[in-house]
N, C-alpha and C positions, 0 to 999 in steps of 0.2 A: 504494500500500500504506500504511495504516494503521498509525501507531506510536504511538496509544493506549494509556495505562497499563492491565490489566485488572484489574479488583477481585478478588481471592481472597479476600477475608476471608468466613468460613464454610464455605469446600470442603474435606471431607476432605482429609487429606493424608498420603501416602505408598498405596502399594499394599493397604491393611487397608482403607481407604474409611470410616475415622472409626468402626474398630471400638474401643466404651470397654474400658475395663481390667476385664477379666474375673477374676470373684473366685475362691473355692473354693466358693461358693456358686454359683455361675455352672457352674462345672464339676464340680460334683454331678449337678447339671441335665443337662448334655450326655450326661452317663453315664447317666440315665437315661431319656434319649431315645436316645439310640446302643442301649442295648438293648431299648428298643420298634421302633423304626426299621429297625435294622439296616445305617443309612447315614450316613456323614459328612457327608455333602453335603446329607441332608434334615436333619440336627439342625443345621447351619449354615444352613439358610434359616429350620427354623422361629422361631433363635434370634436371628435378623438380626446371623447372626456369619459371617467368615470358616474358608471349609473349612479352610483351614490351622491358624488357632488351636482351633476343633475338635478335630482329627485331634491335634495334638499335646497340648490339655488333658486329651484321653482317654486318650491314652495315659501321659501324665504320672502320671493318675490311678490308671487301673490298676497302674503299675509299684509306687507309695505307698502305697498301699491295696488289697492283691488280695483281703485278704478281706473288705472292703467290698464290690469290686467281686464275689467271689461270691455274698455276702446280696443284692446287688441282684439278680445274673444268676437266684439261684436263689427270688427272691422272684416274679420276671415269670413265670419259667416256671411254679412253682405257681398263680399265677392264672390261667395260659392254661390248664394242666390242669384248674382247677377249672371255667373257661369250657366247656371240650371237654367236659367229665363233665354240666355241665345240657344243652350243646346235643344230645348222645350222647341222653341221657335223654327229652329230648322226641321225636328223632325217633325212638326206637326204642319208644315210647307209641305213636305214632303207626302207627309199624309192625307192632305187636302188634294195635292195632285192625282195622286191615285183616285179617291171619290171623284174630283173631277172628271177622270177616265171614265170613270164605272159611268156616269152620268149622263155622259156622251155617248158610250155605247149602251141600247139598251138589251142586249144580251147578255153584258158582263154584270147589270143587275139586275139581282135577284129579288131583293127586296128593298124598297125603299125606306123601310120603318129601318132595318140594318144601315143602312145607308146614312141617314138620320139620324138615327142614336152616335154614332161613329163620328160626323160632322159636332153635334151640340157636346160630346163629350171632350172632343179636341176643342173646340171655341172654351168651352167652363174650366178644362184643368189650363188653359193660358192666360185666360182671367185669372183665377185664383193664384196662379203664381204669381203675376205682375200684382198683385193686391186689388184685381180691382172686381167690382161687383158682377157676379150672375144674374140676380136679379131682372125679372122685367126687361128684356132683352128680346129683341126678332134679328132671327136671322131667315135669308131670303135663298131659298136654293132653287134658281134653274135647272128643272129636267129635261132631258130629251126625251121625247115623244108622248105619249097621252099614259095620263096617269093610270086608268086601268088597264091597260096593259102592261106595261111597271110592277102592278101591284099583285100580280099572278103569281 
């Protein structure tokens, strides 16, 4: 057995594994991965920090700043809502063209009540996400060809 001296000079040292001293800048940052994230453990990798001082610099944070920490929490979610509202918007373009189709041919529809339903549900869930009222609302749908025949 070997009782060679061993070099440590440069090895982290203690259980943090050579995590630097973390500022309030530093843990701004984690706050505002922790609420994209929604993970301790992923804001301490992306941050090449310890889950531990993580977990505790966020919480530190929030306790010091809550209403920081709600202009953050309620800044993310405005922008996931506004994300939702264009992605909402495209496929329900998308969706409207196809009825459109269907509308114009009247072989490809079947039923017009389906048809209908399909249309005022895409119109109510784009309202409701833009915040704005269902209520009391017409909507006006041109069909092709005569309506009992359609309705077969």
């Amino acid at each position: 057995m070997s009782t060679r001296p061993v070099d440590l000079t440069g090895l982290p040292k203690g259980r943090h594994q050579g995590n630097k001293n973390v500022t309030a800048k530093d843990s701004y940052k984690f706050v505002c991965d922790y609420v994209e994230l929604g993970s301790y453990t992923m804001v301490a990798e992306k941050n090449g920090t310890s889950r531990r001082t993580v977990t505790r610099r966020i919480k530190e944070f929030i306790e010091k700043n809550p209403e920081e920490f709600d202009r953050i929490l309620n800044t993310f979610l405005m922008r996931n809502k506004q994300e939702m509202i264009l992605n909402n918007s495209l496929t329900t373009a998308k969706a409207l063209d196809k009825v459109n189709e269907m509308l114009d041919d009247p072989d490809a529809c079947k039923s017009v009540k389906d048809v209908a339903m399909t249309y005022g549900i895409l119109y109510d869930k784009g309202a409701l996400m833009k915040g704005e009222s269902t209520s009391n609302s017409a909507i006006v749908i041109k069909m092709a060809g005569d309506i009992e025949e359609l309705s077969k």
